[in-house]
C-alpha positions in Angstrom: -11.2 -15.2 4.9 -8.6 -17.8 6.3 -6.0 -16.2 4.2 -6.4 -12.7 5.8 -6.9 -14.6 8.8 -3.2 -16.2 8.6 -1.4 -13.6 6.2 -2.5 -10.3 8.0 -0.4 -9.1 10.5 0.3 -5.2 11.9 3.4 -4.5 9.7 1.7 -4.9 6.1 2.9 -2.1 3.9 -0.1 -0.5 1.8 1.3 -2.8 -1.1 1.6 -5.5 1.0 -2.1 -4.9 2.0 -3.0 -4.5 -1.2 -1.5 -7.5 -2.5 -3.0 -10.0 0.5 -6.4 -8.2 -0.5 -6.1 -9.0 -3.5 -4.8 -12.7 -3.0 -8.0 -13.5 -0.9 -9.8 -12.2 -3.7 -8.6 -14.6 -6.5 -8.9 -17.1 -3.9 -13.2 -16.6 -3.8 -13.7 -15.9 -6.7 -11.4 -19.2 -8.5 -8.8 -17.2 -10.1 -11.2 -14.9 -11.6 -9.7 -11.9 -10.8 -11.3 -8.9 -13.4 -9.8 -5.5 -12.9 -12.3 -3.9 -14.6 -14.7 -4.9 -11.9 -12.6 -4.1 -9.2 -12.4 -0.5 -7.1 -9.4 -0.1 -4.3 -8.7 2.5 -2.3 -6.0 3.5 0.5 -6.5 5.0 3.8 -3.2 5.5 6.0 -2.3 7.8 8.8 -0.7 9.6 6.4 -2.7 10.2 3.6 -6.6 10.7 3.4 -8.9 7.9 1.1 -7.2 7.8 -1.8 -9.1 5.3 -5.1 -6.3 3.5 -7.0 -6.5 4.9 -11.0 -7.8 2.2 -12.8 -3.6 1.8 -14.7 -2.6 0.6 -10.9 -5.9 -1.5 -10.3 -4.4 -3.3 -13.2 -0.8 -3.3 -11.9 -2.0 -4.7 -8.9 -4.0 -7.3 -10.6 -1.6 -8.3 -13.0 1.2 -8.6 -10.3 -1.8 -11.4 -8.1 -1.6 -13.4 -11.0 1.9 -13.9 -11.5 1.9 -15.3 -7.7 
């Protein structure tokens, strides 16, 4: 929670979003991060809910760990 808490702020693109979610994720759960267990979705102004395919779950995932 402390990383959302310090990391969030007003101007976070969806990636960025994305990404800090993510990040606090592998964080709780010891760098266990499974995309196969994972389900994200997007909800902007601009676009209705929207679930991420599983291919950008993945992405996503892959892209925390490298961090």
């Amino acid at each position: 929670m402390e990383l959302l808490e310090k990391d969030f702020n007003e101007n976070l693109t969806v990636e960025g979003a994305i990404q800090l979610g993510l990040k606090t994720l592998h964080a709780g759960t010891d760098g266990k991060l499974n995309a196969e267990a994972l389900e994200i979705a997007v909800v902007t102004t601009d676009e209705a809910f929207r679930l991420l395919t599983a291919d950008e779950v993945r992405s996503h995932v892959k892209a925390e760990k490298k961090e």
